[in-house]
Structures are given as structure tokens and as C-alpha cells.
N, C-alpha and C positions, 0 to 999 in steps of 0.2 A: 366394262370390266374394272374400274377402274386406275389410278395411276401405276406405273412400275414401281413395283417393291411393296405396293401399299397390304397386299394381301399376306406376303413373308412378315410384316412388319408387326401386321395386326393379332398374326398368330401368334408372333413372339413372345410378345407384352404379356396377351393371354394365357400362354402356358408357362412364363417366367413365372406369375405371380402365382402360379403352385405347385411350384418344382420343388418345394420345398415340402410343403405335404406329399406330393408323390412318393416320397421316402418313408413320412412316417405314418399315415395307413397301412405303407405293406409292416414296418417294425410293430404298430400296433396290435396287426393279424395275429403276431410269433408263430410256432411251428405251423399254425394251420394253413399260412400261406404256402408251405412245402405238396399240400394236395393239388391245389390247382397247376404248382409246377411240374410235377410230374405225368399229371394227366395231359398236361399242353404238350411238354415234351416228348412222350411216344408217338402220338397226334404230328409232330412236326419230325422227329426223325425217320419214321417207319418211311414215308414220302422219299427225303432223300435220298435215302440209300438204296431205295429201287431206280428214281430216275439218276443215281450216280453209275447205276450196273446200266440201264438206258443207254447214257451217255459215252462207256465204255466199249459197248458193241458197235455204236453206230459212229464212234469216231478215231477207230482204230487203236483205243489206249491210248490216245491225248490227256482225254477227261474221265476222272472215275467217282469212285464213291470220297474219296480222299477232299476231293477239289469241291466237291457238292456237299461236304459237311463242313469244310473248311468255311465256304463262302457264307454258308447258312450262320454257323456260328459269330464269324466277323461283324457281320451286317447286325446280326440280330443283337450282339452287344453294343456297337455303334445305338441302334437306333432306341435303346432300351434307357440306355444313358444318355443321348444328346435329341432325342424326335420327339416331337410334338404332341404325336397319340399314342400311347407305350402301351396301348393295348393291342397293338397293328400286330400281328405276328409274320415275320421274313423268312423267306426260305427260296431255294431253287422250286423253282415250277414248270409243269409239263411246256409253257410256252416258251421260257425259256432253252429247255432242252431239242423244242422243235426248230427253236429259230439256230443255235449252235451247231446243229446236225446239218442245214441248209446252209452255214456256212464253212463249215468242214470239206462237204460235198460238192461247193463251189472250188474254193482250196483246191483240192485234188483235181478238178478240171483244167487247172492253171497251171501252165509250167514253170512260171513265174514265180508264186508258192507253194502248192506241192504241200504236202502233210505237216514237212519240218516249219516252214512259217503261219501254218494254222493257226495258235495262238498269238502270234504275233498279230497277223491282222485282224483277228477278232478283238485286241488290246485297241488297236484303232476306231475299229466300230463301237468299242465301248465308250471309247473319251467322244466320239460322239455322238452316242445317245444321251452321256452324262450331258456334253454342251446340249443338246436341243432340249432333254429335260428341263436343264436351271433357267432356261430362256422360257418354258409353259409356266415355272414358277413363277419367273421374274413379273409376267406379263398376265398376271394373275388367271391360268387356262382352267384353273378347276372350278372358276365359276361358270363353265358348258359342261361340266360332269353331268347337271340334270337333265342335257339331250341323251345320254344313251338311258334310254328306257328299259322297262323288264323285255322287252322283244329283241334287244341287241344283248342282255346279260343273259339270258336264256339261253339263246343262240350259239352265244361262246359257251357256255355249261355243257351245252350235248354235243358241243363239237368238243371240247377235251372229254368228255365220257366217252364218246367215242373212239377218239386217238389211245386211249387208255384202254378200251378194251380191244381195237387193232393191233396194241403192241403185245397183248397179251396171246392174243393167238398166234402173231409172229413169233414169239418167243416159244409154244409149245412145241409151233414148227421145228425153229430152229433146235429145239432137244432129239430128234430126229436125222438131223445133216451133225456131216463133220464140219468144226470149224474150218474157217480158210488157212488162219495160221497154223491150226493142227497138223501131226503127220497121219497122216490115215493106218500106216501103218501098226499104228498102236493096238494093242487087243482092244483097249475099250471104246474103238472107232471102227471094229468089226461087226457084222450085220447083226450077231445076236447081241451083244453088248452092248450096240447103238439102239436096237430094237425095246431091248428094256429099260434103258435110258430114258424112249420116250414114253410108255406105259407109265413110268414110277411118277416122271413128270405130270404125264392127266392126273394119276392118283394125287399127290401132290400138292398142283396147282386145286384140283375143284373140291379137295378135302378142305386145304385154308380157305377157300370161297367160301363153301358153305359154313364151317363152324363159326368164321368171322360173322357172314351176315346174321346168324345164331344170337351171338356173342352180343352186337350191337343190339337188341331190342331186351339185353338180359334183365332193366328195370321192370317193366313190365310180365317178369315172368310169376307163377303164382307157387311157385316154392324157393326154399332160400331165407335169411333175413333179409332186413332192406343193406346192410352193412355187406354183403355176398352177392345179392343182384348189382348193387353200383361198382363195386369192386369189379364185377365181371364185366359192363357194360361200358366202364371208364379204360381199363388195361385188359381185356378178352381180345382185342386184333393182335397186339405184342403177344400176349400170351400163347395164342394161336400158331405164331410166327415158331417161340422156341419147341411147342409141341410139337408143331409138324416137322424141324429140325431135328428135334431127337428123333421121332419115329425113322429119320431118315439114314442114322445109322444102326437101325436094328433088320437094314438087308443081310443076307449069308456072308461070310467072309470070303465065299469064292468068287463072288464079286469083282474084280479088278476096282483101283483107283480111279476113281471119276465118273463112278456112276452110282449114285445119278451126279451130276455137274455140280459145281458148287460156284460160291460168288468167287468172282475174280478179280483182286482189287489190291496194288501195289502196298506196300507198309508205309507211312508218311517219311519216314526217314531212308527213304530207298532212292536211287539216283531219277527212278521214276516220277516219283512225286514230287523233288525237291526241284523239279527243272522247271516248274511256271512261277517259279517266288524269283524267276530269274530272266523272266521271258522278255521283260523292257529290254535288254541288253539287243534282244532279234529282232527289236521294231523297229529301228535305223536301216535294217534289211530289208523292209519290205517298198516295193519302187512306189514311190511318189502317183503316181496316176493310180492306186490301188488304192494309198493311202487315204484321196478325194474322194475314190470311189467306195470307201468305206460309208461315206456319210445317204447313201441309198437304202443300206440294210438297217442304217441307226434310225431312220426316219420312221422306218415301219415298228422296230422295237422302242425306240422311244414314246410311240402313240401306241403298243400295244402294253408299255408299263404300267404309263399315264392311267390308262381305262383300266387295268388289272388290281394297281394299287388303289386305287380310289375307291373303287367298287370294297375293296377287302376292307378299309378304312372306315366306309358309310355302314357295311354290313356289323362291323364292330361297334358302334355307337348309334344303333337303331334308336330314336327318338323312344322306344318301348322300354329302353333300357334306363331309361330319367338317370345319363350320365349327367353330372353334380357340374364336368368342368371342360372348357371350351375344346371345341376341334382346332384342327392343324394344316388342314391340307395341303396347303399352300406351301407350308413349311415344310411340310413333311416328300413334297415333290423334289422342294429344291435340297433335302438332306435324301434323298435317293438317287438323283444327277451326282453328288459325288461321290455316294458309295458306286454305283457303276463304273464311275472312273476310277476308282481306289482298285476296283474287284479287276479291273481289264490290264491295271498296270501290274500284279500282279498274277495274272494269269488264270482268273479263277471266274466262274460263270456268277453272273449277276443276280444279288437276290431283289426280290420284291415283294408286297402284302397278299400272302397266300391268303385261297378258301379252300375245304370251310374252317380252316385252324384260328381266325382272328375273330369271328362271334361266337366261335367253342372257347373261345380264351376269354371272353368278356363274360359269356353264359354261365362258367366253370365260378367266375368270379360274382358273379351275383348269386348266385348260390349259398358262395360263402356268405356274403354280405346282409342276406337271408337271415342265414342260421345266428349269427352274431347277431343281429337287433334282435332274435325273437329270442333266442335264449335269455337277455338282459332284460327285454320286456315284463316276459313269462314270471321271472326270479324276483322283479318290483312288483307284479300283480300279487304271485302268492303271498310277500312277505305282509303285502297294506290287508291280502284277507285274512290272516294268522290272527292281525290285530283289531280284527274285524270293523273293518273301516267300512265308508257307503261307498257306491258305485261313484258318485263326485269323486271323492279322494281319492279313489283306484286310480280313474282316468288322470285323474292332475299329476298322479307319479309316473303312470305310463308315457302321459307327453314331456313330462319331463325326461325320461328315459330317450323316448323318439328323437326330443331333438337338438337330445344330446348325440347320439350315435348318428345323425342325421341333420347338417351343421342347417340344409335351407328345406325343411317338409313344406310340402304347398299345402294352400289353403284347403283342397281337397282333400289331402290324405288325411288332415288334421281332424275334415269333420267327419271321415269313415271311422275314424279313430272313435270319434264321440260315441258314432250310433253301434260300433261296438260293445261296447263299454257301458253305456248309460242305458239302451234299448235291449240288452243283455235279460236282463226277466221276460222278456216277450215268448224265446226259447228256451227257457231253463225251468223244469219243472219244482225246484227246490227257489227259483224266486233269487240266488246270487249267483256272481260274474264266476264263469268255468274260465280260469285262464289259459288251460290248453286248448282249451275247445273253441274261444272264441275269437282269440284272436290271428289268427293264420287268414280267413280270408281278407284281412283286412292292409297286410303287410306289404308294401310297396316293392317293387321289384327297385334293389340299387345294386351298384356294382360296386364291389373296393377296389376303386381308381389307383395305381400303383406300380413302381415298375421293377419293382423285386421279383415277380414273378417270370415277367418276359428277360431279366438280365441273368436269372439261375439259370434258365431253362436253355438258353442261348450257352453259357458253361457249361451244363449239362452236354447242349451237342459238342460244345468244343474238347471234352474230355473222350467223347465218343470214337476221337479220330485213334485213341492208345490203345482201344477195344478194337481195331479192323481183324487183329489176329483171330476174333471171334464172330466178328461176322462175316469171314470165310466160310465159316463152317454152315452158312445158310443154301441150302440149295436153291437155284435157280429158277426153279420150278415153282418154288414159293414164291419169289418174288411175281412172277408172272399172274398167277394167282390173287397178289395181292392187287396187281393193276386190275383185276377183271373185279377183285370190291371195291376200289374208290370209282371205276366207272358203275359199277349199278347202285352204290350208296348215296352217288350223287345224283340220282333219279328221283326218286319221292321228293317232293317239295317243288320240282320244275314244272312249271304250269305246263310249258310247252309239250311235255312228255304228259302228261295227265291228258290232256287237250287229243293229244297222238291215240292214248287209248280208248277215250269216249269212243272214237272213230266203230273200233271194231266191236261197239253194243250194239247187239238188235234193237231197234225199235222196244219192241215188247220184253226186252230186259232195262231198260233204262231206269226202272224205278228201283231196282237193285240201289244202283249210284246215291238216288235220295236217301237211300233207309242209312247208311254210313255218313261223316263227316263229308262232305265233299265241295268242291270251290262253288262263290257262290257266281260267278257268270253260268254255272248249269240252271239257274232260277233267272236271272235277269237279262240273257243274251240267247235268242232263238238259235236252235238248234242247227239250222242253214247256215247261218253267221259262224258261228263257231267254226263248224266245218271247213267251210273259206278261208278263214283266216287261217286255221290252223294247215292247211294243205297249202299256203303259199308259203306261211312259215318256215315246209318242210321242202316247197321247191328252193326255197333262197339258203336253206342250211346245207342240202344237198350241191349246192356253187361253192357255196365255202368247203365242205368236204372236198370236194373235186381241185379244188385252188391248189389242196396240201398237195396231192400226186403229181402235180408240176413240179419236175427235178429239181429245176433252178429258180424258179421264177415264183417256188412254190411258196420262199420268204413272203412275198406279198399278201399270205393270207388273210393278214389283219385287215386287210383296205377296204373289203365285203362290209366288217362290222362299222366302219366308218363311214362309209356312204350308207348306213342306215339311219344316220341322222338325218340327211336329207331324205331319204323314203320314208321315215315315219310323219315328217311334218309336211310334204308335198303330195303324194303321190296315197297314202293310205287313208286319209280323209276323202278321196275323191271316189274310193271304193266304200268302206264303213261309213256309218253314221258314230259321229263326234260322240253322242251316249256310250256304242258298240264298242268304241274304240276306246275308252275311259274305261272301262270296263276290263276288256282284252286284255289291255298292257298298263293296268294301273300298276302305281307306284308300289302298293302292297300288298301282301299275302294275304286275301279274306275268303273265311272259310267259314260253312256253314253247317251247323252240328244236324247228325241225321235226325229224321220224323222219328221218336219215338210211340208204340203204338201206346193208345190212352188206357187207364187201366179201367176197370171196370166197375170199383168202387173203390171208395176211398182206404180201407184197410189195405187193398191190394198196394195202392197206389205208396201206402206209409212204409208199407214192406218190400217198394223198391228202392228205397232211396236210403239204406240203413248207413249209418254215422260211424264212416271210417276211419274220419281223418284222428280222430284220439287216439285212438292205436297205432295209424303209419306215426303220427306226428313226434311220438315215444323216440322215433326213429329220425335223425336229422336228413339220412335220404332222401326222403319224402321231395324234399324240395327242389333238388335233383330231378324227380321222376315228374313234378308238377313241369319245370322249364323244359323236361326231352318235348313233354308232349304241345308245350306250345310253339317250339321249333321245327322248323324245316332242316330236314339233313346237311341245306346248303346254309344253314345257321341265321335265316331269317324269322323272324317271330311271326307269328299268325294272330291275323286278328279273328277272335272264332265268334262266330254272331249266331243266333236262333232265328229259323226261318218261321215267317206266321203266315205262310200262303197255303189256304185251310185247302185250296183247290190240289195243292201238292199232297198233304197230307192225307189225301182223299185216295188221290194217286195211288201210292204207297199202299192203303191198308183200306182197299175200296169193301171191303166186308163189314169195315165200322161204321159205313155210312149204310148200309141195312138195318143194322141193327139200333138206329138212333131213329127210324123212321118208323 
């Protein structure tokens, strides 16, 4: 691993020496770096403020939305301005709010602390999680990041999809019962006013489920401009959020107050919210044998940050993304050990590198980065054909353009470059270089590296906290609903879950599966294997589920993921064959494009393939719609390959193989 300190030290250097450009990429952006802030920022607030109404229920009015926009914002300006990879995006996360709940819960077991010293001794267990963090820093722990495999990130994916769509059912429930601290006596806790309370709820909740999940596929829709589809697909969840709000008070006015229920969440300047910016003062209160025994619950949160941040950090600088300038990780651990301590002394729950908001924040940014080289490309191509230059001189101002806008292009893109450019007559029936037309497949995915975007966005939520008065007015129901789409949104892209549905294909429907895109272990790993794996997959996820129902003990959940490092490397080689298993739980997403059936002649064949991209291209969307579709909803890029196993494509479309005989 090498020496202490050696890995903080090494990331230093490396992101000292361009901290200075981190500034001015985003100033060179001007306004347009305002899109990518905005679209991060919904992405990151809409989260909070459900799991701050979460954290409300299940901990009696300790924690609310207040505390959970607070923390988000704090961290997120910390880390935007002083962290290592400023494209990591921070926020409160479902694990956080599970392990807080479990310590609430414990709390209240204790006569000792009791609800009043809840934050208090959670302030303990934060300073040490922060100590055992800066100690994985010190002692460089993120070089075994590459023991948790895609079968322990996976893992943890369908178990918080899960938890996410358990709290959402809980919560429809709960629109149904009276609160505990309610008086029942109220008319709108009466059996017909509770009774429509929870009706308005299902409408509600599975009206935002479904327009959302709607909303998100809006690129791909076939009406619209491309400027209306992205707009929809970028803010269509918020959107969603204030529609089904307003529909929500167009019930009768004979209605009573409170139905349906709305968010409940103290004003920041109310004696409510103001008492955890003071809660060090209660930590001298809490007895000494508690205080030791804090450092139990930090052990498990510290190694469930460790794996949570890390993952969010690698998924934001996918090697796909040809980021320009060094990672951090190291660094970036030991500047998260002391925001934990920062967040525990004053009273507020811990952030750490959410998904899928930090490769939607890198993606959103390459996009930009996209449109900026091709627009300048495009503008030197047309001007050298005005003056009707040869296709040499074209290219020589194009890479001059490239790598100006692009300070180190590799040898590769340079020579894509050429045979765009120079090989240009091959497909052009006029014999010169189409600048719109030609050069788009040749355009390198970059990102503009920057940290204007994560430090507005971060203010963004910090102003959010003077708007609570308005998101009162959201009902609860919605929120619920929004838990039941980030657990099914974060489904498509989970091998695990894909792997779950082969299961239930007949036999004689599986060629269905070939004729779509589909992973390519359904071509390289027998269909018994697969099977296997994936049904021990779902006994060992079903332990972890079961862990969280343990009252107390139920903290421990993380420890399942952590002893998968030893089962993946002891214990699953002695079942799979090493191919099998390379395969199963490789490092990346590969995907393999469906068997199209062959056309019949060649005119047909010219008339499937008609040349769109000139017209989307008009449109800077476009490049947007190219990255949704090479992403996973969990914001991992896909590698997408063509399969040539003619024996497959036989499969598929066995009537072609009559007719060629």
C-alpha cells in the first residue's frame, strides 16, 4: 500500500498543479456552465428532501429536511472548493439515513440517553468515523477499493432500491393511520377523512411514479424539438413534483386542513432547527462508556462511506470519460473524515459521494464539452470551405482548433481526425468535406473539468433552506412516490436485476432477449451458469435484507458487503470457472447490440440506414441523447459491441436461413 501519507501527498501535488485551471474552464464555459448547474442541482435536492421528511418520521423530529439540506449544502461547498475530484457530487444518502434511524432507535432503548442526547451521541460516533476515516486515508486503504467487485456494488444497488421502495409502501401505509403525536380527535383523523387521505395518497404517489418514469426517457421521444425533449428529460422529475402539488390543491374546499398531509419540516430559524448548531454543548452529557462505545457504530459507517464514496468517485471518472487530470482518492477520504467530524459537532447527518448524481454531473459535463469543440470545429471547417481550401488545409485548421480546445488529444483521435477529413470524398457524392455531417462521429468524449458547477449548485441547495415555507406545501404522498422512482430508476443498468429477469424466460422465448441490445454473458456464459450465480447472488442479497430487520444489531448491515471480499476471491472460484467468473462480475458494463434481421437487397438495406444525424445535429441536444443512451441509469458507460455468432443470428431469424439455402 505503500508509505503513510504517501497516497494524500501524491494526490496533492496532482491536483495543486491544476487548481488553478479548475477555475478557469468553468469561467471560460460563461453562462452555459449555468445548464449543467441546474440540471445537477434538482438531481441532488429532490433526494434530500424526501430522505429529510424519512429522517423526520423515523426519528421523532430530531432530523428533518432542514438538517439534510443543511449538511448537503455545507459539505458540497467544502468539497467543491478544497477536494480533490470536484466532480464527486455530496449529499445525504439513503445509508446514511438508515444507519441514523438505528441509532435513534438504539437512543431510545437507553435510559441513559433517551431522544434528548440522540444527537449528542451520534456527534461521538461521527468524530469517530471521521478518526477511522483519516486513519484509511493516512494508510493509503483506497488502494483495495478494486476488491469490491460489480457483485458487492450491485448488491448494495438492489438493496437500497429496495429499502426505497419498502419506505415507500410504508409511507402509503402510514397516510392511512393517525400519527402517534396527532390528536385523533381531529375531524381530519376521522375514518372518512383518514379514509381519503389515503386514496388521494395512491393517486398521488403512482401518478408522480408514473409521469416521472414518462418524463425520464423524454429524449428519445418522437415528437417535440430536441430543445423540449431535453428540457423535459433533464427537469421532467422536479416538474412532476410541482404538478402533482398543485393538482393537490384543486381537492373541494370541504375538505378539512390536512388532507391530504403535507411535508412537515420546522422553519430554519425556529428554536427547532436552531438546537443541533448547539448540540456540542450535550456532548460532555453523554457517560463516558457510551462515548467508547460509540466507536462500534463508526466502524461500520466508516467502511460503509469508505465503499459508498469511492464507488461514486470511480463512477464519475470512468476511464470512458478521457478525464484530462489526475484523481484523488486518497485525498479525497481524508477531506471526508473531517467533514464528518465538522457535520457530527454540529449536529447535522453526514454527507458523502452520492449515485447516480456524480456520473450524471460528469455526463451533463461532457456534453457541454461536446458541444464547445464541435461548434468551433464546425465554424474553422466552414470558414477554410468559403475560401475553398483542399481537404489538407481543412484538417490543419481543424487540429488546430482540436488542440487548442483540447490542451493533450492522443495520438488516436488525431488520426480519426485525419480520416475524417482527408477520407471525406469516399462518402460525399459532391467530392468535398460536409462539415456538419462529418465530423460528429469522430469527436472524442471530454468533460470540462471544473468546479463552478459543483460550488453553485451546492448554494443553490444552501438557499434552498429560505424556500422550506414552500416546500410545505408538497404533499407527502409525493414524496413516497418519488422513493418508489429512484428505487425502480435505479434498475435498468444492474446486471444483477437483468440476470433476475432472464430467470423468468421460457426456454423458447429467449431469442426475444437477442433480437434487443442485451449483456453480452447471454452469448459467452451458459445458461446453467448464469442461473447459479445469479440465484446465490439473490440468496446472499436476501442475508443482507434480513440483517436491516434486526432492531439493533440491524447497524451491522454493511459487514455482509465486506466479507464479499473474501467470498469473491476464496470461496466463488471453487464453484465458477475463472472465464465464468470474469465474465459474471467483470469490471464493466458490455453490451451487445441486437441481431438485426439482413435485408434482402441492397436498396432495402440503403433505405434502412437513412442519415439523421444532419438534421438532429442542427440541434446541440443531439449529444445529450447520444450519452443517455450510452449510460446506465446508475451512470456507468456501456461498452456496446456487435455480436458475429452467425449460429445466434440463426437463432433469431431461423426463416433467413431457408431462404439462403
Amino acid at each position: 500500500m505503500g508509505a503513510p501519507f504517501e497516497g494524500i501527498a501524491n494526490d496533492f501535488k496532482g491536483r495543486i498543479a491544476c487548481y488553478k485551471q479548475d477555475w478557469v474552464c468553468a469561467l471560460c464555459s460563461g453562462v452555459r456552465i449555468l445548464a449543467p448547474t441546474m440540471y445537477i442541482f434538482f438531481a441532488s435536492a429532490l433526494p434530500v428532501i424526501a430522505f429529510g421528511e424519512q429522517l423526520s418520521r423515523d426519528t421523532g423530529g430530531s432530523l428533518s429536511t432542514v438538517e439534510a439540506l443543511a449538511s448537503t449544502a455545507l459539505c458540497g461547498i467544502i468539497h467543491s472548493i478544497f477536494g480533490g475530484q470536484p466532480l464527486l457530487i455530496l449529499g445525504v444518502a439513503e445509508p446514511t439515513v438508515i444507519m441514523y434511524i438505528y441509532l435513534y432507535n438504539f437512543c431510545k432503548s437507553r435510559p441513559e440517553l433517551g431522544g434528548k442526547l440522540f444527537l449528542a451521541w451520534a456527534g461521538w460516533v461521527c468524530i469517530w468515523t471521521g478518526f477511522f476515516l483519516i486513519l484509511l486515508a493516512i494508510f493509503n486503504a483506497c488502494a483495495v477499493i478494486t476488491k469490491f467487485t460489480r457483485v458487492a456494488g450491485e448488491l448494495f444497488g438492489m438493496l437500497i432500491a429496495v429499502l426505497f421502495f419498502q419506505e415507500a409502501i410504508k409511507g402509503l401505509i402510514s397516510e392511512f393511520n393517525i400519527p402517534k403525536s396527532e390528536n385523533p380527535e381531529e375531524e381530519k383523523y376521522q375514518f372518512q377523512w383518514l379514509y381519503t387521505n389515503g386514496l388521494l395518497a395512491i393517486i398521488f404517489s403512482v401518478g408522480l411514479l408514473f409521469t416521472a418514469l414518462k418524463s425520464r426517457h423524454a429524449r428519445s421521444w418522437k415528437y417535440g424539438t430536441g430543445w423540449f425533449r431535453s428540457f423535459i428529460a433533464d427537469y421532467g422529475v422536479p416538474l412532476m413534483v410541482v404538478c402533482w402539488t398543485a393538482l393537490s390543491y384543486g381537492v373541494p374546499s370541504k375538505v378539512p386542513d390536512g388532507v391530504p398531509r403535507r411535508l412537515f419540516c420546522p422553519l430554519p430559524w425556529e428554536p427547532a432547527s436552531l438546537y443541533h448548531w448547539t448540540v456540542v454543548k450535550d456532548m460532555g452529557k453523554v457517560p463516558p462508556t457510551y462515548i467508547f462505545a460509540a466507536c462500534l457504530p463508526a466502524v461500520m459507517i466508516a467502511g460503509l462511506y469508505f465503499f459508498d464514496h469511492s464507488v461514486a468517485s470511480q463512477l464519475a471518472q470512468q476511464k470512458e470519460f478521457n478525464l484530462q487530470k489526475p484523481p484523488a482518492y486518497h485525498y479525497d477520504v481524508l477531506l471526508l473524515g473531517l467533514m464528518t467530524l465538522i457535520c457530527g459537532l454540529l449536529g447535522l447527518p453526514p454527507s458523502n459521494g452520492v449515485l447516480p448524481q456524480s456520473p450524471m454531473h460528469t455526463k451533463s459535463l461532457a456534453v457541454l464539452k461536446r458541444q464547445l469543440i464541435r461548434r468551433k470545429m464546425v465554424k474553422s471547417a466552414k470558414e477554410c470551405i468559403k475560401q475553398k481550401a483542399s481537404n489538407s488545409e481543412i484538417y490543419g485548421k481543424m487540429q488546430a482548433v482540436f488542440i487548442e480546445m483540447d490542451t493533450s488529444p492522443t495520438p488516436k483521435e488525431l488520426e480519426t481526425l485525419t480520416k475524417a477529413v482527408m477520407n471525406a470524398d469516399d462518402g460525399n457524392q459532391d467530392g468535398k468535406f460536409d462539415a456538419e455531417k462529418n465530423i460528429d462521429p469522430y469527436l472524442p468524449v471530454r468533460v470540462n473539468e471544473q468546479r463552478m458547477s459543483n460550488l453553485l449548485q451546492s448554494f443553490l441547495v444552501a438557499l434552498t433552506l429560505l424556500a422550506i415555507p414552500i416546500m410545505k406545501m408538497i404533499p407527502t404522498s409525493v414524496l413516497w412516490g418519488y422513493f418508489a422512482y429512484m428505487a425502480i430508476d435505479s434498475l435498468p443498468g444492474n446486471q444483477f436485476w437483468e440476470r433476475m429477469l432472464l430467470l423468468f424466460i421460457t426456454p423458447g422465448r429467449r431469442f426475444k432477449v437477442l433480437e434487443g441490445s442485451h449483456l453480452s454473458i447471454v452469448e459467452s456464459v451458459p445458461f446453467k451458469i448464469i442461473a447459479s450465480f445469479t440465484l446465490l447472488q439473490f440468496a446472499y442479497f436476501l442475508l443482507c435484507f434480513g440483517v436491516t430487520w434486526i432492531p439493533v444489531a440491524g447497524i451491522m448491515f454493511p459487514l455482509p458487503f465486506f466479507l464479499l471480499i473474501s467470498i469473491r476471491e476464496h470461496v466463488l472460484p471453487k464453484f465458477f470457472q475463472h472465464s465464468h467468473l470474469q465474465e459474471l462480475d467483470a469490471s464493466e458494463y458490455e453490451e451487445i447490440a441486437g441481431a438485426r434481421r439482413r435485408a434482402k437487397n441492397l436498396n432495402v438495406l440503403e433505405k434502412e440506414r437513412p442519415d439523421t444525424i444532419v438534421e438532429e445535429n442542427n440541434e446541440e441536444y443531439y449529444d445529450a441523447e447520444i450519452l443517455d443512451e450510452m449510460t446506465t441509469h446508475r451512470g456507468e458507460l456501456k461498452l456496446r459491441t456487435v455480436s458475429h455468432n452467425e449460429e445466434r443470428f440463426l437463432q433469431i431469424h431461423p426463416e433467413d436461413s431457408l431462404q439462403r439455402q
